[in-house]
FIDREN-918688 format. One record per residue: x, z, y of N, C-alpha, C, CB in turn. Coordinates in steps of 0.2 Angstrom, whole numbers, plus 2048, in hexadecimal, padded with zeros to 3 digits. Glycine has a CB too. Layout:
<atoms>
XZYXZYXZYXZY/...
</atoms>
This chain:
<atoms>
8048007FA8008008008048008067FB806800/80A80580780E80380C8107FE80B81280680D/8137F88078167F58098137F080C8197F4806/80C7EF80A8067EB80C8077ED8157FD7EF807/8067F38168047F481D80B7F38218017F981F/8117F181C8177F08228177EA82181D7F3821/8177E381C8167DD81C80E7DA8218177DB813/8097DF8238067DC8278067DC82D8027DD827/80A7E182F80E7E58358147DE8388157EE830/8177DB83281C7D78348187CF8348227D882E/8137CF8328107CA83380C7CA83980D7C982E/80A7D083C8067CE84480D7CD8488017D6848/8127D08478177D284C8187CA84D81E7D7849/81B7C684781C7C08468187BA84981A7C0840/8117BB84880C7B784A80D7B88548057BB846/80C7C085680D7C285C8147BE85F80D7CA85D/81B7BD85D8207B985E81D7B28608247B9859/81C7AF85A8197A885B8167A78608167A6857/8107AB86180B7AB86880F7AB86F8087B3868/8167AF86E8197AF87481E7AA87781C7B4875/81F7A78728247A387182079C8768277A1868/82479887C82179388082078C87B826791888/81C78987981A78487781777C87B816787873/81877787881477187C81176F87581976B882/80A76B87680A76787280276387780976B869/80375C8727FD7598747FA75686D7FF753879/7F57528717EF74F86A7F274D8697E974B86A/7F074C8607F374585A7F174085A7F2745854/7ED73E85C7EC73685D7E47358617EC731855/7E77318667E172D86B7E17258687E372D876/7DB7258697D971E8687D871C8707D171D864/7D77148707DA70F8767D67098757E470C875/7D270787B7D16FF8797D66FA87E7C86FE87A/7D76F587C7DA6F18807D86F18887DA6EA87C/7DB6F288C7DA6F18927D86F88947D56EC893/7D86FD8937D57048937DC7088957D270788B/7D970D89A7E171289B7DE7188967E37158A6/7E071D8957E27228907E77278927E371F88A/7E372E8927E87368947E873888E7E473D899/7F073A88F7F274088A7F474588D7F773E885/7F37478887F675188D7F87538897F0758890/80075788E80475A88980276188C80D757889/8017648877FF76D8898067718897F8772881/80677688E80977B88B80778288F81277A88A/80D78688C80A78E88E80F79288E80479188A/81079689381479C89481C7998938127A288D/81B79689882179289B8247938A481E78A89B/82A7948A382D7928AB82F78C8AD8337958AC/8327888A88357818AA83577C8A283E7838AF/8377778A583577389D83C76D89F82A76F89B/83F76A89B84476589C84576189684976789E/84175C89784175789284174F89183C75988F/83D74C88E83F74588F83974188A84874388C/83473E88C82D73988883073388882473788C/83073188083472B87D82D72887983D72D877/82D72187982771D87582971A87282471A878/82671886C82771586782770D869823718862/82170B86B81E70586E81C70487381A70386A/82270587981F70687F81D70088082370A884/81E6F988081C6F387F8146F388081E6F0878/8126F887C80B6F887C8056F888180A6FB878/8086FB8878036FD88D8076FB89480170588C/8046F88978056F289F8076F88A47FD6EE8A2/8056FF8A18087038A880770C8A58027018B1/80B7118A680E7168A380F71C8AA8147138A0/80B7208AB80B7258B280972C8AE8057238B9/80F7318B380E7388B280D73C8B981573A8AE/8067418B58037448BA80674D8B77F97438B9/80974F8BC80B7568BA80975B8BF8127578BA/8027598C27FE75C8C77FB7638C67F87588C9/7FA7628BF7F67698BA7FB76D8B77F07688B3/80276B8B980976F8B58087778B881276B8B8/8077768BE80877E8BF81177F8C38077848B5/8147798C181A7778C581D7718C781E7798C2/8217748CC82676D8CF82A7698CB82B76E8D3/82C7668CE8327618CA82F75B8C88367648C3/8327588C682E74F8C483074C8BE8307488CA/82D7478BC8307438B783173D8B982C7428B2/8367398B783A7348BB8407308B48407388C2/83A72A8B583D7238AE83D7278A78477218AF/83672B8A783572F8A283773689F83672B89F/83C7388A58407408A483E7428A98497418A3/83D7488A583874E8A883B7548A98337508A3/83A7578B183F75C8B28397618B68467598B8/8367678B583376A8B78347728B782D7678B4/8317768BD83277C8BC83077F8C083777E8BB/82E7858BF82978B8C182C78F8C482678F8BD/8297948C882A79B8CB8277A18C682579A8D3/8257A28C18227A68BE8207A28B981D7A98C1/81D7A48B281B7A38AC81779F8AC81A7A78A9/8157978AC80D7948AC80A7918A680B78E8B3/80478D8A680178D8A07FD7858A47FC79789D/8017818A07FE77B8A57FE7748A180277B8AC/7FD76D8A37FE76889F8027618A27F676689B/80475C89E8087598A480175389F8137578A4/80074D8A57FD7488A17FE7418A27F67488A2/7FE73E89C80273889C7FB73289C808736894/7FB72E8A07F77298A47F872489F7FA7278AB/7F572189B7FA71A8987F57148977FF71C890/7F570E89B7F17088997F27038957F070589E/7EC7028907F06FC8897EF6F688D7EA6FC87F/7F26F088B7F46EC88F7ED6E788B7FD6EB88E/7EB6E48917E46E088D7E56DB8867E16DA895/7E86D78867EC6D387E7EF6D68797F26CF87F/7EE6E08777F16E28727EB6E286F7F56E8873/7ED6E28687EC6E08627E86E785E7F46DE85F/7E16E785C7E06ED8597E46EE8567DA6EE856/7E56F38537E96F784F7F16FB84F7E86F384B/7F26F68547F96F98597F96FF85B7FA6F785E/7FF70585A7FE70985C80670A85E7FB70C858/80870F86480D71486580B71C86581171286B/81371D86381272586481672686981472B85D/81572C86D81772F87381B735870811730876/82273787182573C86E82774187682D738869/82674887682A74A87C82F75087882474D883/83374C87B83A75087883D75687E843749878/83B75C87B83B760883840768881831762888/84376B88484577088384177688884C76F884/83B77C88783A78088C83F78489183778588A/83E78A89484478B89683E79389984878489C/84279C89883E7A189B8427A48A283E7A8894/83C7A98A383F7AC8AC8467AB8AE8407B58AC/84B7A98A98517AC8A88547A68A98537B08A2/8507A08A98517988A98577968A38537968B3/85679C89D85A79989685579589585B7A088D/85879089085578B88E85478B886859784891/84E78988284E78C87C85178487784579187B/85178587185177F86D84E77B86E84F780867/84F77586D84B76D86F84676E869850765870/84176D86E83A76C86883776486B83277486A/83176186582F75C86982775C867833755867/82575886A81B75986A81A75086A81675D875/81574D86681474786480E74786581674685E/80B74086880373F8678017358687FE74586E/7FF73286480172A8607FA72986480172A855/7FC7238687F571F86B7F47198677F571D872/7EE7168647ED71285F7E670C8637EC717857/7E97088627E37018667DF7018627E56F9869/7D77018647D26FF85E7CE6F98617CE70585A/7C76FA85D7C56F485F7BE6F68637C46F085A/7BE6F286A7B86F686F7B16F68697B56EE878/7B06FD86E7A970086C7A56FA86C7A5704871/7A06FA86679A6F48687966FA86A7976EE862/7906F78717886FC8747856FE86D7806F6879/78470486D78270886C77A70586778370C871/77770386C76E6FF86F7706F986E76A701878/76B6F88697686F18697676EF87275F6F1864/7676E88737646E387B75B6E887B7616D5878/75A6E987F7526EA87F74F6E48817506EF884/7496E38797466DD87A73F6DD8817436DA872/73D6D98847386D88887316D98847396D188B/72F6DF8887286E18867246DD8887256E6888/7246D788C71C6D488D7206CA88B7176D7898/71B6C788971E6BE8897206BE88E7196B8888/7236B788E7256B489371E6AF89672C6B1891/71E6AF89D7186AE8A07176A689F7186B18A7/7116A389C71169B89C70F6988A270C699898/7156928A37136908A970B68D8AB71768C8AB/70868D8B170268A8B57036838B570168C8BC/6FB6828B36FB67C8B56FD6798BA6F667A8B5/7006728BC7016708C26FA66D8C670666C8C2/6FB66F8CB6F466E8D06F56678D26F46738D8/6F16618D46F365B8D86F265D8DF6EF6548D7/6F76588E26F565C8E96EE6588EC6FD65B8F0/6EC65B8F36E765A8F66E76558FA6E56608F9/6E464F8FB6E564A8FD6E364B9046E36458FA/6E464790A6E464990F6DD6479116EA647913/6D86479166D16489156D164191C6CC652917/6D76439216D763F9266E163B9276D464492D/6DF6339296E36319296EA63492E6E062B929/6F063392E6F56349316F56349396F963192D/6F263793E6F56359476FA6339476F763B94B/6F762D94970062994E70262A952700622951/70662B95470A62C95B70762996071062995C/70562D96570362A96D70762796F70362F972/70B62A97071262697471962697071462997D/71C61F97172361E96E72562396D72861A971/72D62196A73262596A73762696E734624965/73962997273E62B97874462997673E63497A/74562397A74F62197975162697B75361B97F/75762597875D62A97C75F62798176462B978/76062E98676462B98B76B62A98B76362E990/76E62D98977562D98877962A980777634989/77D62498077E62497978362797777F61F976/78162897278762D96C78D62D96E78862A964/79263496F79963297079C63296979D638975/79F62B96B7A362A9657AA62E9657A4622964/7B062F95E7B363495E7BC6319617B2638956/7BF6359667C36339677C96309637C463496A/7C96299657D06279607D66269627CF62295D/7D76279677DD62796E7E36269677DE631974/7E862196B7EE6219677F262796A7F361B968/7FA6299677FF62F96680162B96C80463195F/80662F97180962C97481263197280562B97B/81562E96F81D62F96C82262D97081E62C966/81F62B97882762997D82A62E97B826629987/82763697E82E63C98083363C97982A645980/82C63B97683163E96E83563796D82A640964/83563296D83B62E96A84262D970837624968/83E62E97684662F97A849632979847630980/84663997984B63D97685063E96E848642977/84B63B96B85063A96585563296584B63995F/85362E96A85A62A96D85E62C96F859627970/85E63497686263797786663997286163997A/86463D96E86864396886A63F963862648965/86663696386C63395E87263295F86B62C95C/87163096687862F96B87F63296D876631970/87D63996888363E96988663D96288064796A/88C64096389264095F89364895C89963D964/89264A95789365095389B65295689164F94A/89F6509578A76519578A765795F8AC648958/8A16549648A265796989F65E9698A165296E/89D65F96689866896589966A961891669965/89967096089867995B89667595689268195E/89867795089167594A88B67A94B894676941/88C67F94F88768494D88168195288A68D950/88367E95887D67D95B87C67695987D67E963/88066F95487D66A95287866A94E88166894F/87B67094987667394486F67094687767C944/86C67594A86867694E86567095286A67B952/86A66E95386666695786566295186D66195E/86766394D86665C94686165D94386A65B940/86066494485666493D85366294485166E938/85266594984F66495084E65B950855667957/85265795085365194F85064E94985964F94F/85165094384F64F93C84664D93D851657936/84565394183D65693E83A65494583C66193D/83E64F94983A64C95083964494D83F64C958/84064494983F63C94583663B94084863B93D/83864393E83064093682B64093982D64592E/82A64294382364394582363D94B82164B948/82763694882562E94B82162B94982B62A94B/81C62F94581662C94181162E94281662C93A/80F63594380D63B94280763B946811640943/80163C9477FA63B94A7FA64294C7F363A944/7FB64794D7FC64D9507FF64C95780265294B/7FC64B95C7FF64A9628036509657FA648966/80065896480365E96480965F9617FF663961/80865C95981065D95681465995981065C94F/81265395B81864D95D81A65096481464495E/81665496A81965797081F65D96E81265B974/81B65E96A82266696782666396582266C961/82865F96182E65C95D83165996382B656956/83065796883265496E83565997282D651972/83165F97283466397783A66897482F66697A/83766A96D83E66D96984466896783B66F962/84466396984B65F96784F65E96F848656964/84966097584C65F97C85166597C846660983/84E66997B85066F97B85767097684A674979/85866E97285B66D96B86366B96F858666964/86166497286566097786966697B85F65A97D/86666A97E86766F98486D672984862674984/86A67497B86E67B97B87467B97886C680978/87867197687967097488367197887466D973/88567597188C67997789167497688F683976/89567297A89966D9798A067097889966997F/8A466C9758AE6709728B066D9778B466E969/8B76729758BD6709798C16719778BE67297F/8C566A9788CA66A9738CF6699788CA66596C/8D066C97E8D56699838DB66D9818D366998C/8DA67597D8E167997C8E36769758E068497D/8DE6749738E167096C8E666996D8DA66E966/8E36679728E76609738ED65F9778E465B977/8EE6669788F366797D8F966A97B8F166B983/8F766B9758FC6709718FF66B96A8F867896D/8FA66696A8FC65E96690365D9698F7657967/8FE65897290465697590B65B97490365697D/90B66197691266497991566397391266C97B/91266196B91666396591865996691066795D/91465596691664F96791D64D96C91164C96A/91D65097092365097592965397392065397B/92A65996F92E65A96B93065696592D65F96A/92D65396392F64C95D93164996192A64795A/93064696493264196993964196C92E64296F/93C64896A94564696C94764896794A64B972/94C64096594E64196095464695E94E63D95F/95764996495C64E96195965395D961652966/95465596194F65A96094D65A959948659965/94A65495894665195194C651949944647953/95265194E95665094795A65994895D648949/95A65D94B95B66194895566794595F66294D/95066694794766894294B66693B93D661944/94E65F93A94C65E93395366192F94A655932/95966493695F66793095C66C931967667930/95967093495667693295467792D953678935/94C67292B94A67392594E67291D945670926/95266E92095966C91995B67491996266691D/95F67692096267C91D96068191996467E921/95868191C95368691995268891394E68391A/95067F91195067D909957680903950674909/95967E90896268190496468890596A67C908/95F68C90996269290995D697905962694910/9576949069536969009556978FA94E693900/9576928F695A6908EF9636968F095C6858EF/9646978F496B69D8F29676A48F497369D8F9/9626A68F49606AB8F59616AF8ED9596AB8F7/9616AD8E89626B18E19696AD8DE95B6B08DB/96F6AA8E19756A68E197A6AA8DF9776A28E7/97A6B18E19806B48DF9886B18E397E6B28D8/9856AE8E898B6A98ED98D6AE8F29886A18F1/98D6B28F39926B38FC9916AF8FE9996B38FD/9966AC8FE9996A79049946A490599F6A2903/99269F8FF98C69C90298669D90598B698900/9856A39039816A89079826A690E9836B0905/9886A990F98A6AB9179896A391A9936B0919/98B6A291898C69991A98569591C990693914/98069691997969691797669A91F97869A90F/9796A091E9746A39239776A192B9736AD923/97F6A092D98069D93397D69793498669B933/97E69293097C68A92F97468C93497A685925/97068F92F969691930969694938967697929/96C69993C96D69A93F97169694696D69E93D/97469194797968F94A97368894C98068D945/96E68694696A68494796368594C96A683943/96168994A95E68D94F95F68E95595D69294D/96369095696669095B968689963969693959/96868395E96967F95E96467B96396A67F95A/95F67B95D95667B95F95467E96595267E95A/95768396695268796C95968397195169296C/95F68397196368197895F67997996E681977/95D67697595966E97695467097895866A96F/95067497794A67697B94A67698594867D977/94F67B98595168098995467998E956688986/95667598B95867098D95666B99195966E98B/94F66798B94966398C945669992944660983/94566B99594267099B94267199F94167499D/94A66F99F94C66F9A594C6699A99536729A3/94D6669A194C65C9A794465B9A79506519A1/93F65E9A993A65D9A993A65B9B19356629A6/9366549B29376539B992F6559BC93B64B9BA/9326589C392C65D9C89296579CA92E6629D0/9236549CB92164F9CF91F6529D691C64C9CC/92264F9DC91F6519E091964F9E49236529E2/9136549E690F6549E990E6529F190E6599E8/90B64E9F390D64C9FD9086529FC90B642A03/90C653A02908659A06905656A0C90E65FA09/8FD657A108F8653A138FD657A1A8EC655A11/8FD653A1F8FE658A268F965CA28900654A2D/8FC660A2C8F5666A2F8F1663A348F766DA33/8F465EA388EE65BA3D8EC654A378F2658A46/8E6652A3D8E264BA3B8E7646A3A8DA648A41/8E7642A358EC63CA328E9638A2F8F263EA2E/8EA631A318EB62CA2B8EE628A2A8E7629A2B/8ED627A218F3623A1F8F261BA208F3624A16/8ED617A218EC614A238F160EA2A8E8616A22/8F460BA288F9608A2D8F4604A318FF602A28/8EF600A318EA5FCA368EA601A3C8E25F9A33/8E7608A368E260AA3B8E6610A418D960DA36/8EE60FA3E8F4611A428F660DA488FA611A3E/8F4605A478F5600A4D8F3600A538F55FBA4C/8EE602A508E6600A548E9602A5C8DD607A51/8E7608A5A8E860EA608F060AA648EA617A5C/8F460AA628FB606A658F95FFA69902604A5E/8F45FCA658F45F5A6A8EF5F5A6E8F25EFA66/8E95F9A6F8E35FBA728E85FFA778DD601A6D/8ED602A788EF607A7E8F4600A7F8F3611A7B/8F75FCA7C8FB5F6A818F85F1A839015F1A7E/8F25F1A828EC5EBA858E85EFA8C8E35EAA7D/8E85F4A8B8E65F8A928EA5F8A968E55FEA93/8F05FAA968F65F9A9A8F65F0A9F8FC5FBA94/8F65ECA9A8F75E5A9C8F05E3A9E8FB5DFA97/8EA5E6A9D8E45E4AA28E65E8AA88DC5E6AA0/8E85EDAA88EA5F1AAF8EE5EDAB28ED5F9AAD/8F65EBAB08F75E6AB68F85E1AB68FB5E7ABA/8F15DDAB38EC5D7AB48E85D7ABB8E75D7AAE/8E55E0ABA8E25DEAC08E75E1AC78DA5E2ABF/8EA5E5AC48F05E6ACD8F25E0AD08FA5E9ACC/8F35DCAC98F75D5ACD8F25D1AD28F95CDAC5/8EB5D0ACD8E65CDAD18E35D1AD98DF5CDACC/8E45D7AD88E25DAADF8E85DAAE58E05E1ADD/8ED5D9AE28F45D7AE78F25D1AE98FC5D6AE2/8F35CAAE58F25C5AE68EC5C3AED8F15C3AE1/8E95C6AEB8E15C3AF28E15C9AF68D75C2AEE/8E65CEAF68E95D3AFC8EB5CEB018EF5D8AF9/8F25CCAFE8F85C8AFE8F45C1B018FD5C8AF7/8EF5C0AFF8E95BAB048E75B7B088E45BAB05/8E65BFB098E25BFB0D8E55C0B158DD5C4B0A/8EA5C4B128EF5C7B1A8F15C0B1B8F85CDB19/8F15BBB178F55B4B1A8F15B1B1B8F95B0B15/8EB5B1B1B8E55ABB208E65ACB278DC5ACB1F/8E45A5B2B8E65A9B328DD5A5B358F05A5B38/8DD5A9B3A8D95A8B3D8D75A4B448D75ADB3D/8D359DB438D3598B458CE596B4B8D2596B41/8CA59EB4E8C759BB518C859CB578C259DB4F/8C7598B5D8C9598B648C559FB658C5590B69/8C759FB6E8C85A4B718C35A5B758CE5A4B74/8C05A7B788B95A6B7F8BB5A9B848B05AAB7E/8B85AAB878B95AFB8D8B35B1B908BD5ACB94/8B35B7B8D8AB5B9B8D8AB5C1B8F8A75B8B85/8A55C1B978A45C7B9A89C5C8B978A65C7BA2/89C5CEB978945D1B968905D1B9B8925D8B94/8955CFBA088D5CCBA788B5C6BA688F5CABB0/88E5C3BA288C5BCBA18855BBB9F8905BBB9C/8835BFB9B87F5C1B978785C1B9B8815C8B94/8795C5BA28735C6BA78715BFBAB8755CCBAC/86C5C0BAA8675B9BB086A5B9BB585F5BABB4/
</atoms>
């Protein structure tokens, strides 16, 4: 009899453990119809935190897969199916898996749903990995329950058809005509396109030369041009104005190069070709070059050393030829304008010299002439007799 009541003793104790011990489990199998979403619920109880991982057998099987852990009782999330959750206190809650069969699965298909999870108490120890299983399986849609309900009364025979009633009195004519129109019909407009703007401007922009601008702003002018060319047909009078004015504009902005520091740096290299002491010693440089290169792993001294003078003597050479050709550069010189009014003109230097000797010889053109009939006049004599005349004469 004792032993009885100590082996029952160990069996509640037993039983009470298991009770305390946190557990998860869910249903053993849901049924699915194709096209249908379906909850499972993972239960558990007398938990702080849970850390685990839901793996599927055939996850293939359903178009879309979501977790609700709103009824957990805790935080934390599940993320690509691993599950991280945890409490402030002991809770007693469920997570629930969401899962839609995909409309083309096949009765009889099924996956199971495995959660691989380890609990974890106050003390956030984590216990043995345990797992909870529950197998969703596609069957075949309900058929209604209920027969169609058949119609309680016939279907209604149609009525005779009636003739109609003939008219008792003949049709009223019109009193008076019918009213012309005053205005005839507007017909719809068929106005031709007018494509001046747009084709001058694409004569202009054929006109140009790609060499003289940016590729970045050509770019830009060439679909602008492309897409004014395919609307020389085009019934859209709106589109044909835009295409005109987006190619004016294209034209505009079009940025032009300069290649005047590039051409200037040609010439200056042309002009150094161009003497040939100059030209012949570049090409024993590069000789010596060549030949000095090749004694760098020679094991020569001497020719070493002989190598690097040559190389150097040369150089040197090159720059006194330079320093040279600079010196014979010749200054052109600039006339300088005078500060007063000048001109180069020789005529209009004469002018003034023969206009001041032409005044002078009318001047004594006319001295001469006024001498002369001075000189005249003193020499005429006067011819007329003498009278002898008193002013009593005069009186009666």
């Amino acid at each position: 009899m004792k032993i009885s009541k100590k082996l029952l003793a160990m069996v509640m104790a037993l039983l009470l453990a298991l009770c305390a011990l946190p557990v998860v489990s869910a249903a053993g199998s849901t049924n699915a119809e194709p096209g249908k979403t379906v909850s499972i619920q993972f239960d558990f109880s007398k938990i702080y935190g849970v850390d685990g991982e839901f793996q599927f057998s055939n996850r293939s099987l359903f178009s879309s897969v979501s977790y609700d852990t709103s009824k957990s009782g805790m935080g934390g999330s599940i993320d690509n199916d691993k599950c991280f959750l945890y409490g402030a206190s002991e809770v007693t809650g469920y997570i629930s898996v969401n899962l839609t069969v995909k409309p083309g699965a096949a009765v009889g298909d099924s996956c199971t749903i495995t959660f691989t999870y380890e609990p974890s108490d106050e003390n956030g120890n984590m216990s043995e990995w345990k797992t909870a299983t529950a197998t969703v399986k596609v069957v075949k849609p309900a058929e209604p329950t209920t027969p169609p309900t058949k119609p309680t009364t016939p279907p209604t025979k149609p009525t005779t058809p009636v003739e109609p009633t003939k008219p008792t009195t003949p049709p009223t004519k019109p009193t008076t005509p019918p009213t012309k129109p005053t205005t005839s019909p507007t017909k719809p407009h068929t106005g031709s396109v007018d494509y001046t703007e747009l084709l001058r401007q694409i004569e202009i922009g054929e006109g140009l030369k790609k060499e003289d601008y940016t590729s970045a702003s050509w770019e830009v002018f060439q679909k602008a041009l492309e897409n004014a060319k395919s609307l020389t047909k085009s019934r859209d009078q709106a589109a044909v104005d835009n295409a005109a004015e987006v190619l004016a504009q294209a034209i505009s902005a079009l940025v032009k190069m300069d290649y005047s520091k590039l051409q200037a740096a040609i010439d200056s290299a042309k002009k150094l070709t161009e003497d040939e002491e100059l030209y012949r010693l570049w090409n024993a440089l590069l000789e010596a070059l060549d030949k000095g290169a090749g004694l760098l792993t020679s094991g020569d001294q001497s020719a070493v050393d002989a190598a690097a003078a040559e190389i150097n003597e040369l150089i040197a050479a090159i720059q006194a030829r330079l320093e040279e050709l600079r010196s014979k550069e010749v200054i052109k010189e600039v006339p300088v304008e005078p500060d007063g009014p000048f001109c180069n003109i020789f005529s209009h230097r004469v002018w003034p010299i023969l206009f001041t000797i032409s005044a002078i010889l009318n001047a004594l053109f006319i001295a001469l002439v006024v001498v002369y009939f001075v000189r005249r006049r003193k020499n005429q004599k006067d011819d007329t007799p003498l009278v002898d005349y008193q002013i009593g004469d005069d009186e009666p």
